[in-house]
N, CA, C, O and CB atoms as a CASP TS submission, in Angstrom:
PFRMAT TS
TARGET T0000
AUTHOR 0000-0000-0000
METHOD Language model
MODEL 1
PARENT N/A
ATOM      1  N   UNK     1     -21.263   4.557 -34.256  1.00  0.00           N
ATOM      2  CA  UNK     1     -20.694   5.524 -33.319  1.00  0.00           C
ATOM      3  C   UNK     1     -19.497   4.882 -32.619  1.00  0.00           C
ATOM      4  O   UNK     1     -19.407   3.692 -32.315  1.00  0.00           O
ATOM      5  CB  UNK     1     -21.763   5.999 -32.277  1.00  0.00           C
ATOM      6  N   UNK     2     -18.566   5.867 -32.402  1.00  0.00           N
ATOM      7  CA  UNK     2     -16.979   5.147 -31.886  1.00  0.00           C
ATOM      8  C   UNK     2     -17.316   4.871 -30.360  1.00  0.00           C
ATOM      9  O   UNK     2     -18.239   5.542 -29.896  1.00  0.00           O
ATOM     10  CB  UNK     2     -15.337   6.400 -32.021  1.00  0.00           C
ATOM     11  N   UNK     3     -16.774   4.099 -29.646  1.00  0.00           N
ATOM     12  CA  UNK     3     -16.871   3.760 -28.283  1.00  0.00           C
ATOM     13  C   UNK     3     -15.649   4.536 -27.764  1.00  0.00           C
ATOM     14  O   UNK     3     -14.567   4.137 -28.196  1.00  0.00           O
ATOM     15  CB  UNK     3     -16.868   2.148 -27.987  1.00  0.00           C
ATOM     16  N   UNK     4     -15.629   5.868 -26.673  1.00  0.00           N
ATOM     17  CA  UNK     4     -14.624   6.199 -25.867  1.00  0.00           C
ATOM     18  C   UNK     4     -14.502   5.407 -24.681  1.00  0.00           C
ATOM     19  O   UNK     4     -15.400   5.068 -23.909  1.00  0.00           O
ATOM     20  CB  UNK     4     -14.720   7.452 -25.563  1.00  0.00           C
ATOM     21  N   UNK     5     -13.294   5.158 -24.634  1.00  0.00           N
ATOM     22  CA  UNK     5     -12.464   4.538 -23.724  1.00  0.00           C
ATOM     23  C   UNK     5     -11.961   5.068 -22.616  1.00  0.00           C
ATOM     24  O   UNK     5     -11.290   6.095 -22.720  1.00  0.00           O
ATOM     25  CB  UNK     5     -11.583   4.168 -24.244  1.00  0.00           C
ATOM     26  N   UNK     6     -12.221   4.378 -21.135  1.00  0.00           N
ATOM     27  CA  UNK     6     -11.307   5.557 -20.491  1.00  0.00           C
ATOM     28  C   UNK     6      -9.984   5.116 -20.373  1.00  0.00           C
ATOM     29  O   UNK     6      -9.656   4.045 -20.883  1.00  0.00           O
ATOM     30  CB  UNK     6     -11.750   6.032 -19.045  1.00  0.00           C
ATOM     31  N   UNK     7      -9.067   5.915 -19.672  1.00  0.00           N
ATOM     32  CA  UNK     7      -7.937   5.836 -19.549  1.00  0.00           C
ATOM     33  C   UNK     7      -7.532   4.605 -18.610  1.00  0.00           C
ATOM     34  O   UNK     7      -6.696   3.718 -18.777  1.00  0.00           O
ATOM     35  CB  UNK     7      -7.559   7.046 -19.195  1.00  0.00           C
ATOM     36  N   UNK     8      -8.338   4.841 -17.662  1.00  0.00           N
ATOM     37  CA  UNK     8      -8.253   4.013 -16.023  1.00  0.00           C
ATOM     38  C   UNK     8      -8.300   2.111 -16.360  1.00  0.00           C
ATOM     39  O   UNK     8      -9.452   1.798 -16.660  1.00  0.00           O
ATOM     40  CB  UNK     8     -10.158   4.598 -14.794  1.00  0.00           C
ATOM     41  N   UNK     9      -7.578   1.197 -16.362  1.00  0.00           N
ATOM     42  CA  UNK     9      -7.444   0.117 -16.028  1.00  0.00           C
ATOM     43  C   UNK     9      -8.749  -0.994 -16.075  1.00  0.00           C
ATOM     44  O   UNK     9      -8.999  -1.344 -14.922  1.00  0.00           O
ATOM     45  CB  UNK     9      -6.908   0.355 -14.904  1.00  0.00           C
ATOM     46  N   UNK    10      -9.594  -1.606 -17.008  1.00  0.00           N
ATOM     47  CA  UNK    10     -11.075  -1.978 -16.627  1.00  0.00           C
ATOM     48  C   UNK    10     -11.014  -2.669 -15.174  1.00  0.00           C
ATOM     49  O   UNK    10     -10.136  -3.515 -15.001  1.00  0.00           O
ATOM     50  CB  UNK    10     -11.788  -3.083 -17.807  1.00  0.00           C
ATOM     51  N   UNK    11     -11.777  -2.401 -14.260  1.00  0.00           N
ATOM     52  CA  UNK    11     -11.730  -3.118 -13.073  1.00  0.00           C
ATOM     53  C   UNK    11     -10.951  -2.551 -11.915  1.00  0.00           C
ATOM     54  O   UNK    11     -10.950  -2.919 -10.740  1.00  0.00           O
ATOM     55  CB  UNK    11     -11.249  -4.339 -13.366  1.00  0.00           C
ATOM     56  N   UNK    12     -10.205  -1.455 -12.575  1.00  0.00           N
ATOM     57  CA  UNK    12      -9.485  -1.153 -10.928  1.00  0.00           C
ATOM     58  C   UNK    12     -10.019  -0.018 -10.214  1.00  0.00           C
ATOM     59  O   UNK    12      -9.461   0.442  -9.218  1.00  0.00           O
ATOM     60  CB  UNK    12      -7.824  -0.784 -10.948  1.00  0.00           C
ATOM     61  N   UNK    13     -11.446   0.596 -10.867  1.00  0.00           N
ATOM     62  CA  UNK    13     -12.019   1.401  -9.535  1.00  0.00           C
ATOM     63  C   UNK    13     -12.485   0.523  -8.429  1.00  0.00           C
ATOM     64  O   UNK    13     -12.517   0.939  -7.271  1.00  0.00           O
ATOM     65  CB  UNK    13     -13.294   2.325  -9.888  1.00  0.00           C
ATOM     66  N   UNK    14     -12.960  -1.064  -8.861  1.00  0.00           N
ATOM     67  CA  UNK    14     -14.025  -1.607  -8.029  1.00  0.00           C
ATOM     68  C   UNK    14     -12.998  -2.118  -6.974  1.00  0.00           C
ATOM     69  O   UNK    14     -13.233  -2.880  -6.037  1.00  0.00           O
ATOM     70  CB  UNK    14     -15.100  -2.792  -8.768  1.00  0.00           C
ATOM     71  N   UNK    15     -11.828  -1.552  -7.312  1.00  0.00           N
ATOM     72  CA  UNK    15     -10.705  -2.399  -5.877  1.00  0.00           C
ATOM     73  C   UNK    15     -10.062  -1.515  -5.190  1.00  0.00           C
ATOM     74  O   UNK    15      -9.133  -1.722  -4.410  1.00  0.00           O
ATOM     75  CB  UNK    15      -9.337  -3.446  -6.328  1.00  0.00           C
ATOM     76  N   UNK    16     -10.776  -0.051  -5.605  1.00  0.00           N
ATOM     77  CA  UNK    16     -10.113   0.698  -4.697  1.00  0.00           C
ATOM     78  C   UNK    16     -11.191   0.918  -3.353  1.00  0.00           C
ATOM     79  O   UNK    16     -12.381   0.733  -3.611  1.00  0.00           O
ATOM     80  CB  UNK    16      -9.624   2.094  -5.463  1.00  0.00           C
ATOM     81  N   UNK    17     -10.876   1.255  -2.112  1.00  0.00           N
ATOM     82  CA  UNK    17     -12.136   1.879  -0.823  1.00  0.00           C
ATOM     83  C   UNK    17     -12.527   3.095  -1.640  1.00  0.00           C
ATOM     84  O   UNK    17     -12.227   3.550  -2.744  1.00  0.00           O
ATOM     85  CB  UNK    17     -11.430   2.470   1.101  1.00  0.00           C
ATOM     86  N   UNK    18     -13.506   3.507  -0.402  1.00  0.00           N
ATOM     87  CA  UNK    18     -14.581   4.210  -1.106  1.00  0.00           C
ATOM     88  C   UNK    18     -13.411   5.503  -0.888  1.00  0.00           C
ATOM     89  O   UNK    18     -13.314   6.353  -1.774  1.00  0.00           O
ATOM     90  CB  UNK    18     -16.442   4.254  -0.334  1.00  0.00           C
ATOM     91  N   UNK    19     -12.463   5.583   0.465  1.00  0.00           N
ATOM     92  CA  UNK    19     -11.677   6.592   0.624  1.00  0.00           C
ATOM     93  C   UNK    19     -10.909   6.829  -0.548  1.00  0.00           C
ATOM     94  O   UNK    19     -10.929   7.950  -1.057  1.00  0.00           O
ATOM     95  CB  UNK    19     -10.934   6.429   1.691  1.00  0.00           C
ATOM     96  N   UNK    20     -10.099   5.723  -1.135  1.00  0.00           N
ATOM     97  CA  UNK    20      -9.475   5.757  -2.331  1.00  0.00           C
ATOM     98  C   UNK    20     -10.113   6.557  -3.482  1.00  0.00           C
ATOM     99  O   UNK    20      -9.564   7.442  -4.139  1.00  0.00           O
ATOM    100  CB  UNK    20      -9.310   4.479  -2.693  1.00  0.00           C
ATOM    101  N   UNK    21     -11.374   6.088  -3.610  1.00  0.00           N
ATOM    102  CA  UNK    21     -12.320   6.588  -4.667  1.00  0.00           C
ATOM    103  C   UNK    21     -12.237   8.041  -4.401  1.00  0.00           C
ATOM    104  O   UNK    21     -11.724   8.738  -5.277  1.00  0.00           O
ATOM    105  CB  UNK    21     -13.875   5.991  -4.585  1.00  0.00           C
ATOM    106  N   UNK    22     -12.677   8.607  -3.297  1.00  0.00           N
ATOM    107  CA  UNK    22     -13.006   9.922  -2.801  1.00  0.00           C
ATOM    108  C   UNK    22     -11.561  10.499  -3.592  1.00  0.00           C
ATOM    109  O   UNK    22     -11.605  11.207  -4.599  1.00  0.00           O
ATOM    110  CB  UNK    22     -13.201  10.090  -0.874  1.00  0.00           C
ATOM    111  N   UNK    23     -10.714  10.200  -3.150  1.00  0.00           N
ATOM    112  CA  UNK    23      -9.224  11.037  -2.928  1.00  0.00           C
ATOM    113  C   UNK    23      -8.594  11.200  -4.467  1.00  0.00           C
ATOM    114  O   UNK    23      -7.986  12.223  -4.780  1.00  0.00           O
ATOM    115  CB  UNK    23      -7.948  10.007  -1.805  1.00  0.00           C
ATOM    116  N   UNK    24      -8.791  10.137  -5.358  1.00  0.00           N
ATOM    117  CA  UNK    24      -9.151   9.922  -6.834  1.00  0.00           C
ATOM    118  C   UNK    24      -9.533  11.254  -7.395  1.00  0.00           C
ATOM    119  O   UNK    24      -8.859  12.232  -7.718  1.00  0.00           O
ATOM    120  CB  UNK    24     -10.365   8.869  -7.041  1.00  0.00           C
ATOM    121  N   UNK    25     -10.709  11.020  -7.413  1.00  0.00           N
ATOM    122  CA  UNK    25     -12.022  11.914  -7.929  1.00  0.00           C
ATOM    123  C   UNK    25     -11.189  13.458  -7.474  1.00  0.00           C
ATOM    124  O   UNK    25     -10.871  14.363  -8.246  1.00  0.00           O
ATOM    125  CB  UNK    25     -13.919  11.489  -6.852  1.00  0.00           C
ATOM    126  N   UNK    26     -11.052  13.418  -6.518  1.00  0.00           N
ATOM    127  CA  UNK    26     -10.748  15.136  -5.659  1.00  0.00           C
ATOM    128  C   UNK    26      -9.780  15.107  -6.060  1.00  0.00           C
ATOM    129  O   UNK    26      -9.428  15.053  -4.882  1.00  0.00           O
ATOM    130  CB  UNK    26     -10.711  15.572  -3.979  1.00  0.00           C
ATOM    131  N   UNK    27      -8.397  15.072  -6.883  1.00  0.00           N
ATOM    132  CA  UNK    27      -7.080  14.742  -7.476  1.00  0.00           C
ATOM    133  C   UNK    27      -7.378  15.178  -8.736  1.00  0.00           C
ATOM    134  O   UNK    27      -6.910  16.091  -9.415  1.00  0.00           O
ATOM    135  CB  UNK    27      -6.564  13.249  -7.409  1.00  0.00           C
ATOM    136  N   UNK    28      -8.469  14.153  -8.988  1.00  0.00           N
ATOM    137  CA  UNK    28      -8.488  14.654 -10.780  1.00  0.00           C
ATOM    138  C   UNK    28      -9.885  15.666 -11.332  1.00  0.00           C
ATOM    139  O   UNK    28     -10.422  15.615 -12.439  1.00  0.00           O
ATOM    140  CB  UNK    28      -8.639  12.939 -11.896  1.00  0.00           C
ATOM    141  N   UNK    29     -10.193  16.448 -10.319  1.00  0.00           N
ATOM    142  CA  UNK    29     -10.617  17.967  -9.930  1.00  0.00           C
ATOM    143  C   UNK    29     -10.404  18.991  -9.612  1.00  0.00           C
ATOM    144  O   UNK    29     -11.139  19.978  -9.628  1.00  0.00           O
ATOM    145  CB  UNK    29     -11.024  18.150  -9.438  1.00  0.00           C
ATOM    146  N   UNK    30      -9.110  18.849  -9.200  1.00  0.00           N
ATOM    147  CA  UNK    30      -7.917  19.860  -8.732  1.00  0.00           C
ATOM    148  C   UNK    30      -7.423  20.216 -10.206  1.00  0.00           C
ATOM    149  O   UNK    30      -7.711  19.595 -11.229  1.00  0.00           O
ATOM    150  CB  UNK    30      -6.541  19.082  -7.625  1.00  0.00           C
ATOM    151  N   UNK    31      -6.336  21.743 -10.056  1.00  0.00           N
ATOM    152  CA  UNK    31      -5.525  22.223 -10.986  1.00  0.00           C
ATOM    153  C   UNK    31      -4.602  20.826 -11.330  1.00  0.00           C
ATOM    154  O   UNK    31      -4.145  20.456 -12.412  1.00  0.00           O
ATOM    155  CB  UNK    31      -4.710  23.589 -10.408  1.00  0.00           C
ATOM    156  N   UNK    32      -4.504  20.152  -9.873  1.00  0.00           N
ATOM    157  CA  UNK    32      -2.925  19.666 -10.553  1.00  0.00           C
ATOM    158  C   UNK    32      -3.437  18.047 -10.902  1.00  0.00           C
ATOM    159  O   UNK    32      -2.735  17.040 -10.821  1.00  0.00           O
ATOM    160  CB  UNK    32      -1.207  19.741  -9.116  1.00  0.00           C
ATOM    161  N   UNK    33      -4.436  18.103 -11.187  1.00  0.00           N
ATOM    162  CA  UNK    33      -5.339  17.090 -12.416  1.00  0.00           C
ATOM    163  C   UNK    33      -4.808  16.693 -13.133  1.00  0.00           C
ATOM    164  O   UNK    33      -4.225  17.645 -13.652  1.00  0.00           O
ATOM    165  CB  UNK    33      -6.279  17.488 -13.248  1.00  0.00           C
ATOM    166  N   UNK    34      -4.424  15.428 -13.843  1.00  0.00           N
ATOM    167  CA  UNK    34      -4.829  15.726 -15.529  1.00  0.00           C
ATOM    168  C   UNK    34      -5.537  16.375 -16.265  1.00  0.00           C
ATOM    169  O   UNK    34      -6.731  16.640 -16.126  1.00  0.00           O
ATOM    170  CB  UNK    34      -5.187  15.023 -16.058  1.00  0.00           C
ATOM    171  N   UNK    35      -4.523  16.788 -17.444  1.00  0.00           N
ATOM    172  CA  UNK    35      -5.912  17.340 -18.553  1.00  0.00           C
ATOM    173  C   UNK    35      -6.358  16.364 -19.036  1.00  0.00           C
ATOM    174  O   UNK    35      -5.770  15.322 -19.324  1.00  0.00           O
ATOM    175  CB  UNK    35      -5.673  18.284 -19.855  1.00  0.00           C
ATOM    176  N   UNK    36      -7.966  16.770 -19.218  1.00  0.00           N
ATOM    177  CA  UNK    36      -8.732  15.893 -20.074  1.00  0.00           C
ATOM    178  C   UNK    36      -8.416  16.121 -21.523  1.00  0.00           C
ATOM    179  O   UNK    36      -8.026  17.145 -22.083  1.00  0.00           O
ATOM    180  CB  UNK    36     -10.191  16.076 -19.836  1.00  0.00           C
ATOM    181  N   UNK    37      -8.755  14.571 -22.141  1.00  0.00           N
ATOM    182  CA  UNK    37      -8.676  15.020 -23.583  1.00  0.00           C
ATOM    183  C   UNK    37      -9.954  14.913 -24.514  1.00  0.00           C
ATOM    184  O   UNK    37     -11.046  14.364 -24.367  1.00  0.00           O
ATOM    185  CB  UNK    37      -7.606  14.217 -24.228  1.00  0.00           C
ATOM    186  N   UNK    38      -9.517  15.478 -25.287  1.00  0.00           N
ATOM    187  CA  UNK    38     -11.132  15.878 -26.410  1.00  0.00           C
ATOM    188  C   UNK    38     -11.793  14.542 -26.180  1.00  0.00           C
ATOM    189  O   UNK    38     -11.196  13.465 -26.166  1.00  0.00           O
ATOM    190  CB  UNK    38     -10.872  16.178 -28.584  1.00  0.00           C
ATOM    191  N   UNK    39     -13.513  14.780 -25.940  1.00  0.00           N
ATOM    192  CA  UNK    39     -13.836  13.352 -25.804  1.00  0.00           C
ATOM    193  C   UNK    39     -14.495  13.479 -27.279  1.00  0.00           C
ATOM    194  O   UNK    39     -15.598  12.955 -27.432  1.00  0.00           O
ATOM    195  CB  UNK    39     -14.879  12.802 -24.357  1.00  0.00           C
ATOM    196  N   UNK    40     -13.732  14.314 -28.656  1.00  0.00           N
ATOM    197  CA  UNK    40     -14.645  13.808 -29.474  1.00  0.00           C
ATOM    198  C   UNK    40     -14.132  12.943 -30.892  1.00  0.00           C
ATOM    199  O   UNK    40     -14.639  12.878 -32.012  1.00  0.00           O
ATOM    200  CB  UNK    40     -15.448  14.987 -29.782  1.00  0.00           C
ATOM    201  N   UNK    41     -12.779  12.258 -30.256  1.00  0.00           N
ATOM    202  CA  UNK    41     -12.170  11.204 -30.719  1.00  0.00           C
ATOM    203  C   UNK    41     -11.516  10.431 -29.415  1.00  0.00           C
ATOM    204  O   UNK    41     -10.894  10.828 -28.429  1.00  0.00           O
ATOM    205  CB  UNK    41     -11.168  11.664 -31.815  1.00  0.00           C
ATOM    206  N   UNK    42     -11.982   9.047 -29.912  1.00  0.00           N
ATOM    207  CA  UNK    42     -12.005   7.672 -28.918  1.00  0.00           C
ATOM    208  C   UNK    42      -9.953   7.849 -29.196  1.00  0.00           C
ATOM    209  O   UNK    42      -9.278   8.076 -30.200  1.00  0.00           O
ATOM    210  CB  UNK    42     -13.248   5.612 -29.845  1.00  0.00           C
ATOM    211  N   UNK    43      -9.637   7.622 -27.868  1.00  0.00           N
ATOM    212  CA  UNK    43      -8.535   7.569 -27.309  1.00  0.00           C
ATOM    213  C   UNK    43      -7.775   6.865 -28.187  1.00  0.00           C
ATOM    214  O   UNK    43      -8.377   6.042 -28.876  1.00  0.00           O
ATOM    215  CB  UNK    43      -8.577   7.108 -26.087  1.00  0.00           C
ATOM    216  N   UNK    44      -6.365   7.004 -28.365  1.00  0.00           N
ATOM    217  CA  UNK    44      -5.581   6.133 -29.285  1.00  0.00           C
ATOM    218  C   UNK    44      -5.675   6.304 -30.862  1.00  0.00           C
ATOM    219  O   UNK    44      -5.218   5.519 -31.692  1.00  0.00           O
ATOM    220  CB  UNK    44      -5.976   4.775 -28.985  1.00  0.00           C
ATOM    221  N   UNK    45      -6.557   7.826 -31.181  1.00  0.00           N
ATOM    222  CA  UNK    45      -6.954   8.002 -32.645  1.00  0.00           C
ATOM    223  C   UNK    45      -5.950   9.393 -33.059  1.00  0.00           C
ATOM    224  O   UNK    45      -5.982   9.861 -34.197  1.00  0.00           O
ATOM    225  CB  UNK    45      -8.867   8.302 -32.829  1.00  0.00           C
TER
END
């Protein structure tokens, strides 16, 4: 089975505050989000 990857940096949620985190998350839940992409090919395929 392929391993998906995320997009995000390994290691740079654990350096953001929890506010950071919050404001993140609520950003990329909004319209003006990124789109997600198909998770049913691992990124870069």
């Amino acid at each position: 089975m392929d391993q998906v990857l995320s997009m995000m940096p390994e290691g740079m949620l654990e350096q953001l505050t929890a506010e950071q985190r919050r404001d993140l998350i609520a950003y990329l839940r909004s319209p003006a989000g990124v789109e997600l992409h198909s998770l049913s090919a691992p990124i870069g395929q």
